[in-house]
C-alpha positions in Angstrom: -2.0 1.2 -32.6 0.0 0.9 -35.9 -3.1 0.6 -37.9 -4.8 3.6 -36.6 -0.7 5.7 -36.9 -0.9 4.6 -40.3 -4.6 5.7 -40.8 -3.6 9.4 -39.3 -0.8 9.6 -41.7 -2.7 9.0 -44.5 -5.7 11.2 -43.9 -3.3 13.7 -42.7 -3.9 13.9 -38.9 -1.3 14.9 -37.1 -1.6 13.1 -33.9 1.3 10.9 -33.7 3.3 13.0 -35.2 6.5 15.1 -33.7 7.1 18.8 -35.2 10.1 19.1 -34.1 12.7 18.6 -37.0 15.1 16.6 -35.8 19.1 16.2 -36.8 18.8 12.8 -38.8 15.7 12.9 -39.4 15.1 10.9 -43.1 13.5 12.9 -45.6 12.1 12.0 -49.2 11.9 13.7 -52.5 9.3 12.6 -55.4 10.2 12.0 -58.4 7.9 12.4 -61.5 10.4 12.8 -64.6 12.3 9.8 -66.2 15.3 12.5 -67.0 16.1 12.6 -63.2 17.0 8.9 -62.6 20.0 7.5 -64.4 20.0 4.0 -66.7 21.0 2.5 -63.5 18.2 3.4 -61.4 20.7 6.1 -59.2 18.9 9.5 -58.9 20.9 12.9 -60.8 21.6 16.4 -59.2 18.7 17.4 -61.2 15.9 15.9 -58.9 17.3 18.1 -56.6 17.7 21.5 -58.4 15.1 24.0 -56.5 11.9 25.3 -58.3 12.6 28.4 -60.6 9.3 29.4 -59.6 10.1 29.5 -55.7 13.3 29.1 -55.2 12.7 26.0 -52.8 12.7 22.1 -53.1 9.6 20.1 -51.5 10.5 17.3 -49.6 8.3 14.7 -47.1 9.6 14.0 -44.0 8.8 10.2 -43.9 10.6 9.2 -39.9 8.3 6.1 -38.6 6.7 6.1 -42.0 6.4 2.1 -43.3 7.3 2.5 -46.7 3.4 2.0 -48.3 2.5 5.0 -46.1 5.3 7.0 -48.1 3.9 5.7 -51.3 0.3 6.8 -50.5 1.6 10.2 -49.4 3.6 10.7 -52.3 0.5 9.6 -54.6 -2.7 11.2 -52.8 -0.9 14.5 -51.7 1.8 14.9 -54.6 0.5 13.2 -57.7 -3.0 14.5 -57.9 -2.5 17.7 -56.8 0.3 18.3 -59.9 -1.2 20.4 -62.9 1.1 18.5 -65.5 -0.8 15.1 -64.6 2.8 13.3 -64.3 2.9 10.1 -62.5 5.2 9.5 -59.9 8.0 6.9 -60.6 10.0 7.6 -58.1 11.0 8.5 -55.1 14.3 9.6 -53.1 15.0 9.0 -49.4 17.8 11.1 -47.7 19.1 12.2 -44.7 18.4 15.8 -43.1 22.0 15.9 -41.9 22.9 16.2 -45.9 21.5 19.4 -45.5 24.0 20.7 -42.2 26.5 23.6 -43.5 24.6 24.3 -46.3 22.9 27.9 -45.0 19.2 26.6 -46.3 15.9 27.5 -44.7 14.0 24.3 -43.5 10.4 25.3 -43.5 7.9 23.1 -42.3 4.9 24.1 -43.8 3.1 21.4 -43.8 1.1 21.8 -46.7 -0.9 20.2 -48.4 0.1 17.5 -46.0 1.9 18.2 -42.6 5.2 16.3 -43.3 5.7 18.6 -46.1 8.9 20.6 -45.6 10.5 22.8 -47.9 14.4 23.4 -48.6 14.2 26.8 -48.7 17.0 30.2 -48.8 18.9 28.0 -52.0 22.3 30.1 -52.9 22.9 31.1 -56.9 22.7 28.5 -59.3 26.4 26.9 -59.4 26.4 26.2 -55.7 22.4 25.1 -56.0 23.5 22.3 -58.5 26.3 21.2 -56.4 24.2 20.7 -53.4 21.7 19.1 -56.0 24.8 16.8 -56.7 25.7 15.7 -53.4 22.3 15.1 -52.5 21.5 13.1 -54.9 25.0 11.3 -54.4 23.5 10.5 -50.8 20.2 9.4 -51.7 18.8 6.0 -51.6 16.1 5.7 -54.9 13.3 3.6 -55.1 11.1 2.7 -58.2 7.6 2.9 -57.9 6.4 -0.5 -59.3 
């Protein structure tokens, strides 16, 4: 049974999967650009800061994901479908409840894979980089090696 979940996942079939967005539901953002992670390793504001182009931040909901699923998601469904040809590096796992209080628009589009969700409805740009800020204060970064 986990083989064939982790199968569905990968080929995007959604039939283990709940739509439901749920309260603490782990989320991750990818991260393609060596100026968003710190000497450290930590993850800046910056990985955060919504698109210009659409005012919204893409994000995978990865609950009951094993992390190689997140990987291949963030590689088949992220990666090759970027113009710029940037590789990911990165990634950066958080928690929905980050988001409570903030007045942003989950959408759960799920496209071009259906944990796709954008952070939509973002507020001007100093309270945008603050939220940017404390979620990337909250997140949990992993190197791709």
């Amino acid at each position: 049974m986990n083989f064939l979940k982790f199968c569905c996942d990968i080929l995007g079939l959604k039939i283990f999967f709940n739509a439901n967005i749920e309260p603490n539901e782990p989320l991750s953002r990818f991260i393609f650009s060596s100026d968003h992670l710190s000497q450290d390793g930590t993850v800046k504001g910056a990985a955060f800061n919504p698109s210009n182009k659409g005012n919204d931040l893409s994000v995978y909901r990865i609950k009951e994901c094993k992390d190689r699923s997140i990987w291949i998601i963030g590689k088949w469904y992220v990666e090759k479908k970027r113009k710029d040809n940037k590789k990911l590096i990165a990634r950066s796992d958080f928690n929905i409840q980050e988001l409570k209080n903030k007045k942003l628009r989950l959408n759960p589009n799920g496209k071009p894979h259906f944990r796709h969700l954008n952070i939509e409805n973002w507020p001007d740009k100093p309270a945008s980089k603050l939220i940017a800020t404390q979620l990337a204060a909250q997140a949990k970064t992993f190197r791709k090696i």
